[in-house]
N, C-alpha and C positions, 0 to 999 in steps of 0.2 A: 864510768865514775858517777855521773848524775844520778844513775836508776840506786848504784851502792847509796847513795844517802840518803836512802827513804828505805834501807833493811833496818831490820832489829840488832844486825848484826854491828852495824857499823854506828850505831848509837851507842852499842857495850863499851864501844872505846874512846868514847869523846870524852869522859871522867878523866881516863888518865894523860889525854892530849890536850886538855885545860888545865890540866895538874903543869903539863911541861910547857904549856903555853907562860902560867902565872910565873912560873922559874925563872923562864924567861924576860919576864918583865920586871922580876926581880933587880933581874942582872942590868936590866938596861936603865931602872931608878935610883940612883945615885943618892946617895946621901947628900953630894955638894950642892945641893939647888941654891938656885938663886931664888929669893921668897921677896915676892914684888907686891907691896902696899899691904902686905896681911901680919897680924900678931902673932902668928906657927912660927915657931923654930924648926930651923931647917932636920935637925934632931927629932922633933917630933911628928915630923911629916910621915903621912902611912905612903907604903909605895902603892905603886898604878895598881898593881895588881890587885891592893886589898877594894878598890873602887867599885861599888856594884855598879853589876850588869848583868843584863839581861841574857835566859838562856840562849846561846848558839850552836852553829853547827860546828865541826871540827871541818880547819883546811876555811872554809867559806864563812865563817863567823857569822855576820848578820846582816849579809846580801842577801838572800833567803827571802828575811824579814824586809829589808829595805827597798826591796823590787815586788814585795806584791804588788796590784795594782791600785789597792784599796790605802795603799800608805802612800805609794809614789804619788798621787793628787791630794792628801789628807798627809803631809806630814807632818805637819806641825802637832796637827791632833794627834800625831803615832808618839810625837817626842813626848806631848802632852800626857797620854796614857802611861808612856815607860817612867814618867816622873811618879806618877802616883803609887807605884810599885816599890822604885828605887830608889825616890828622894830628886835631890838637887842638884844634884850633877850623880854623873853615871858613865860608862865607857860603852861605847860599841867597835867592832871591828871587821873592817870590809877589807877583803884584799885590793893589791892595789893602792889603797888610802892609809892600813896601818889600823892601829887605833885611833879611836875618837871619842874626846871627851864635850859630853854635852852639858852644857849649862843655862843656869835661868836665871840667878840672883842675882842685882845690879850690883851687888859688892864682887861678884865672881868676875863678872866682866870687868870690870877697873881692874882686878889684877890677870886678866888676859890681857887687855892694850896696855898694862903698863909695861908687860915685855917687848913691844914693839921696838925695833932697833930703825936702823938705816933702812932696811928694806922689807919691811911686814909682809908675812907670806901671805896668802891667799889660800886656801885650800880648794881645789873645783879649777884652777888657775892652770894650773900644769897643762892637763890638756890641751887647753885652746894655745898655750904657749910652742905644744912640741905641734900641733896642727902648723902654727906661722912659721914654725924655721923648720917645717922639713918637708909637707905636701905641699907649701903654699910660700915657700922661700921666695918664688921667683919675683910675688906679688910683695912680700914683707919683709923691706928691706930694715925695719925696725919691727918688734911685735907691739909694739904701743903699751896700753896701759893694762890691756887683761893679761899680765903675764908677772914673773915672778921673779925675772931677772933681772941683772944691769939695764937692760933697755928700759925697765918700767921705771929704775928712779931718772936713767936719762932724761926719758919725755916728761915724767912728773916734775921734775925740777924745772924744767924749759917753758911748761906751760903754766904751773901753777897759780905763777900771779897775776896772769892777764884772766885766765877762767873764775880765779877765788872775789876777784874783784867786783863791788856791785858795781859802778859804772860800765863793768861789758856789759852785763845783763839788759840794763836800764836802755843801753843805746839799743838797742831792738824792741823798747815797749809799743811805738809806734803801727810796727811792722806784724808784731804781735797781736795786738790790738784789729789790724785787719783779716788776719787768719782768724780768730775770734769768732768776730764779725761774720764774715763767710761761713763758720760753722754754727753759729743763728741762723741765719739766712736757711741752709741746709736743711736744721730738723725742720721749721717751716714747712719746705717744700715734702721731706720725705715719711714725716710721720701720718702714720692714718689719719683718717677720720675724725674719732673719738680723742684723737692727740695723743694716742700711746705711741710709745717708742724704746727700744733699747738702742742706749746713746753708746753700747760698747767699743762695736767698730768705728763709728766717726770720732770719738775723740784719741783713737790709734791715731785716725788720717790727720787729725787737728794736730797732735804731737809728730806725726812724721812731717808733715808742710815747717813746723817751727823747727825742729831737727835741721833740715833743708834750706830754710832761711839762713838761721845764723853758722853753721859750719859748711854748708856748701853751697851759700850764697844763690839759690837759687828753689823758684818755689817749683814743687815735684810733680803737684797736678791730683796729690792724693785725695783731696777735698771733693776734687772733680768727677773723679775716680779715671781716670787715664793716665795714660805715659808709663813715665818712671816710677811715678808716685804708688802708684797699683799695683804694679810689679813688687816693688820693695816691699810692700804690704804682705803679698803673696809670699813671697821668700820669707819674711821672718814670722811667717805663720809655721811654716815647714821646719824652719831652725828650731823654734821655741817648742815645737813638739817631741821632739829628739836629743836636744842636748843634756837635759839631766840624765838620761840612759846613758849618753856617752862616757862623760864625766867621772863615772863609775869604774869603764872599761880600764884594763891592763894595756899600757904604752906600747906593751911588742905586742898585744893581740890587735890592737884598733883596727893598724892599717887594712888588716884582711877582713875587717867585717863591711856587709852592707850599709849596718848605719853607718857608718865613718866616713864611707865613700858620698851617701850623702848630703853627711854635713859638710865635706870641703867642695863637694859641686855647687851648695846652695850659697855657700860663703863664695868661691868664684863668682857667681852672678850677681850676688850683693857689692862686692869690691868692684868688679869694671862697670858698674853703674854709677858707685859714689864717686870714682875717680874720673869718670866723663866730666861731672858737674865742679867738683872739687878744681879740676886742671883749668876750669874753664873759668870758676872765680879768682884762682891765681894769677891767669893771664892776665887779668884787671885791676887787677891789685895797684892801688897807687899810692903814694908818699904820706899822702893827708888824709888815707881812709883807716877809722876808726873801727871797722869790723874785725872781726875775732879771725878771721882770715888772714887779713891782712897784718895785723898783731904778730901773727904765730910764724907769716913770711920774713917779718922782720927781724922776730927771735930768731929763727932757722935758718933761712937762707931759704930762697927759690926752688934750689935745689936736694931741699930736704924733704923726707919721706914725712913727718911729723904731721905738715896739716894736712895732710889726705889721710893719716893713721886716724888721727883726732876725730875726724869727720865720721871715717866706718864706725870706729868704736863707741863715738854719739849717738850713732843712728841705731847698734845692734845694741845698746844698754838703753840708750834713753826713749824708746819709741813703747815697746811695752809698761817698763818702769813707768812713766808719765802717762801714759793711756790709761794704764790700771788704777794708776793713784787718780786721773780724774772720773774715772769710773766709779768710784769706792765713792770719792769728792759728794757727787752730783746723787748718788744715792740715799747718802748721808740727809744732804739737805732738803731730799723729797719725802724723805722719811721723817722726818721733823719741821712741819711746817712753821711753830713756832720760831725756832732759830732761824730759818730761810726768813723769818717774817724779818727778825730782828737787822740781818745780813741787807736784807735790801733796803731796812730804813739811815744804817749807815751809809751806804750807796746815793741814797737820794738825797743826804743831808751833806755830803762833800760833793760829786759832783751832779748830783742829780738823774732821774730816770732814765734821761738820753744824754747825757755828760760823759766825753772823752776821756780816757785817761792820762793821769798826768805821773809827773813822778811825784810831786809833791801831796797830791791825792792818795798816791799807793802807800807813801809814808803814814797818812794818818789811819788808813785803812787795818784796825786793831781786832775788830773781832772777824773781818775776811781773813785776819792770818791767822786767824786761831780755829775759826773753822777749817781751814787747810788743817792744821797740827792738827787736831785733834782726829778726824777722818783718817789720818795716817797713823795715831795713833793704835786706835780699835782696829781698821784694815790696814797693813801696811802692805806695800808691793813684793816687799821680801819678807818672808817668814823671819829670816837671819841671819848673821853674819859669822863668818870666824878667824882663825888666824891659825896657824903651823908654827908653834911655838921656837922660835928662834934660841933659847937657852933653856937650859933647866929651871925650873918652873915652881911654885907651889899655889894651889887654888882650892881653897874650901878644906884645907887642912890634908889633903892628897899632893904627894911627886908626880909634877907632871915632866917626863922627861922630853928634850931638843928633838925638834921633828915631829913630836906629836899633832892632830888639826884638833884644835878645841873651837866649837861649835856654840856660839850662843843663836838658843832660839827665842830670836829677841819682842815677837808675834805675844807669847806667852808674858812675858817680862811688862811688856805695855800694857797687859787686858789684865795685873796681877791685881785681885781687889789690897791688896797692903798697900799698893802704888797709889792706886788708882779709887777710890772706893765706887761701886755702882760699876766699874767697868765698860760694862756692856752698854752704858747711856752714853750719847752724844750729845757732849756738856761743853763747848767750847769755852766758856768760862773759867773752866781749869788753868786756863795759858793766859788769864786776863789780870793783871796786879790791881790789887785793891780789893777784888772779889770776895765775898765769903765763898766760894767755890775755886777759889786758888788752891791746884796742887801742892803738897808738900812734899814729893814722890823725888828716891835718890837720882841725881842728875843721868847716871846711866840707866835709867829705867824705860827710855821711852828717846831711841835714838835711831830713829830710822834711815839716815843718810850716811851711816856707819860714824866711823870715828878716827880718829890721828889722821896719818898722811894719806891712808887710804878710804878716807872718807870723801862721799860721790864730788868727783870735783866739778860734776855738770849740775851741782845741786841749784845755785844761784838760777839758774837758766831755767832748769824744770820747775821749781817756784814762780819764775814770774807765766811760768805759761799756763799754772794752777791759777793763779791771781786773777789772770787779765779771764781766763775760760769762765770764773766767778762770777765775774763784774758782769760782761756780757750776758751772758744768759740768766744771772738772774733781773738782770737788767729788762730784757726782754718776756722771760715765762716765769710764770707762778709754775712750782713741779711738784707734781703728786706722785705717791707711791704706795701703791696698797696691797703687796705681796708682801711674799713669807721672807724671813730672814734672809740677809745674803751671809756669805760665805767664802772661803777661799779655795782654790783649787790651785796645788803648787806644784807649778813646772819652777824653771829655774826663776821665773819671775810667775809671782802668783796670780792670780788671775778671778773673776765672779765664778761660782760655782754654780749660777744659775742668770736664765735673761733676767736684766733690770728693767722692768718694765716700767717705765714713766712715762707720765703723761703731763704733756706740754702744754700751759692755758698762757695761750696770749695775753700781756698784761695792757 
């Protein structure tokens, strides 16, 4: 079958298997759509099928395209390309996935989350979902929150408001603040000479130690580089290399293949690690402790699977996600000395050169937050987000019909100059009120932590560890950076597409 779709012969007939493809999708767009926040009558809605898209294969649509190897690290810039071709939204189609509609325009997305119901789908989600109830039952007595079922609004609703709250966050500034600390301390000892350094791998370890703090109460050693800490590092190096290939795969093919087998070996050794440490801050757990542990013991019960689910699923989202965005962070600021300059004169005018953190410091700290935002802005850790249309649909004047995954690549959406003007400049001033440089860009234009109920509920937590990584180190080194452009490289969480070489001048 493989070698047939590279004949001439079996091109002759993809005309009339798109012909009965588009019938098909005729039949499956309904007239009755539900048309969520847009001016289209549901009457005048074109169906899926009139939707451009890009040419595909018959049978394998546009896996083909979606697994070169030049797209699969570059996708964003692949969606990017297909736009300039096709416009603003467009369909592609993978087996396995269905159709897929991709989008860019902040008014598209307001009516993709305004379909959101009870339980917002995930697209990419299934998988790791049929992974936990079926090779890894014995481990997942709940799937937690990467999944697409009852159990994801179970645990979302049980934990949401002790995680959404800033006083959890705030109670670990301290502790935060020491991990920091130690990863000062670090480049110190481990950058050459000349004080060049790529800060990539330590601020992983800097985000897995806080990971380890506040959901499994205990620090891993990753800083150190030994124990658990190292390991964990190792493992979700191995994970993040493999799971967008999975992702892709057919649910009755997975089990038999190599890669699947392992990804659920790597996930084993990541779970009886976090669950050492997890069982062993449960066991401590007491009446007047204020940790996110202990919080989630008294939601749950003792005997609930929830905070050791909590704990995994922090450590395998928020370790790269937070690494990466401080990566992108510290790049930013050494690439523009100017604003580093500005950043540290806010710093020494609340708490000073060598001045702790406080809470009420981090409160008045306005343009550290806006250097954060804006660095996620132009780089964000995820290229995008999407959703699996729960209803019938209408978007950008197209039927989108139930069950569809519509895609915004929201990477694009951020860096659009109508948004954004200048784009490609790091202006934190954009996020600053009063500014002649105040954005006036639509609210959905630049929304990195996703959005409604499944928007990142470890967001508060991975902020304050952007923050306090700020405060420190620029507290400590002036950062230079005098290479080419970075860039991203996207696996499921994106990544520098090149070393960031900085160098670190003791201030």
């Amino acid at each position: 079958m493989l070698m047939a779709l590279h004949t001439g012969n079996f091109f002759a007939k993809a005309k009339n298997l798109n012909q009965a493809t588009n019938i098909l999708l005729r039949c499956q767009s309904t007239v009755a759509m539900v048309d969520h926040g847009s001016t289209q009558t549901k009457q005048k809605a074109k169906p899926l099928c009139e939707m451009p898209s890009p040419p595909g294969w018959p049978i394998v649509g546009h896996l083909p395209l979606m697994m070169k190897n030049e797209n699969k690290v570059k996708m964003d810039k692949m969606f990017e390309r297909l736009r300039e071709d096709h416009g603003d939204i467009y369909r592609i189609y993978v087996p396995g996935q269905g159709n897929m509609v991709i989008i860019f325009r902040p008014e598209d997305v307001k009516a993709m989350y305004a379909g959101d119901g009870k339980m917002p789908k995930l697209p990419g989600f299934d998988m790791i979902s049929f992974i936990r109830k079926t090779s890894m039952k014995d481990r997942y007595t709940t799937a937690g929150l990467i999944n697409n079922t009852e159990d994801w609004y179970e645990v979302r609703h049980k934990v949401q408001q002790d995680m959404m709250r800033p006083k959890s966050a705030l109670y670990y500034l301290t502790e935060m603040e020491e991990i920091a600390i130690e990863l000062a301390d670090k480049i110190q000892e481990v950058k050459g000479k000349d004080g060049m350094l790529d800060p990539y791998a330590l601020v992983q370890e800097y985000a897995l130690e806080a990971v380890g703090c506040v959901f499994m109460g205990a620090r891993l050693g990753a800083l150190k580089g030994v124990g658990d800490g190292k390991q964990l590092i190792e493992i979700l190096t191995k994970l993040m290399a493999i799971t967008m290939d999975l992702i892709f795969l057919p649910k009755l093919l997975a089990p038999f293949l190599p890669i699947y087998k392992k990804f659920v070996k790597y996930q084993e050794e990541a779970f009886d690690i976090c669950k050492k440490h997890v069982d062993e801050a449960i066991a401590k757990v007491k009446d007047t402790d204020d940790t996110v542990i202990a919080k989630l013991v008294r939601k749950c019960g003792k005997d609930s699977a929830i905070p050791l689910i909590m704990g995994i699923d922090a450590l395998q989202v928020g370790i790269d996600t937070t690494g990466t965005s401080a990566a992108f962070l510290l790049y930013h600021l050494a690439d523009n000395p100017d604003k580093q300059e500005l950043l540290y004169q806010e710093i020494c005018d609340i708490i000073g050169p060598d001045g702790k953190m406080t809470e009420s410091a981090l409160a008045k700290m306005k343009y550290m937050k806006a250097c954060q935002i804006e660095s996620q802005r132009i780089l964000p850790a995820a290229f995008g987000t999407g959703r699996r249309a729960e209803t019938d649909i209408v978007i950008a004047g197209y039927q989108i019909p139930k069950g569809t995954s519509v895609i915004r690549v929201g990477s694009t959406s951020s860096n659009d100059p109508t948004s954004f003007p200048n784009p490609e400049k790091f202006l934190p001033e954009r996020w600053l009120r009063g500014c002649p440089e105040r954005h006036s860009a639509h609210s959905f234009a630049n929304i990195p932590w996703g959005h409604g109920a499944r928007a990142c509920i470890g967001q508060r937590f991975a902020k304050l560890e952007l923050y306090v990584l700020m405060v420190k180190l620029v507290q400590r080194y002036r950062m230079e950076y005098t290479g080419d452009k970075v860039e991203t490289v996207t696996h499921l969480v994106s990544m520098p597409d090149k070393p960031i070489n900085i160098k670190f001048i003791k201030r």
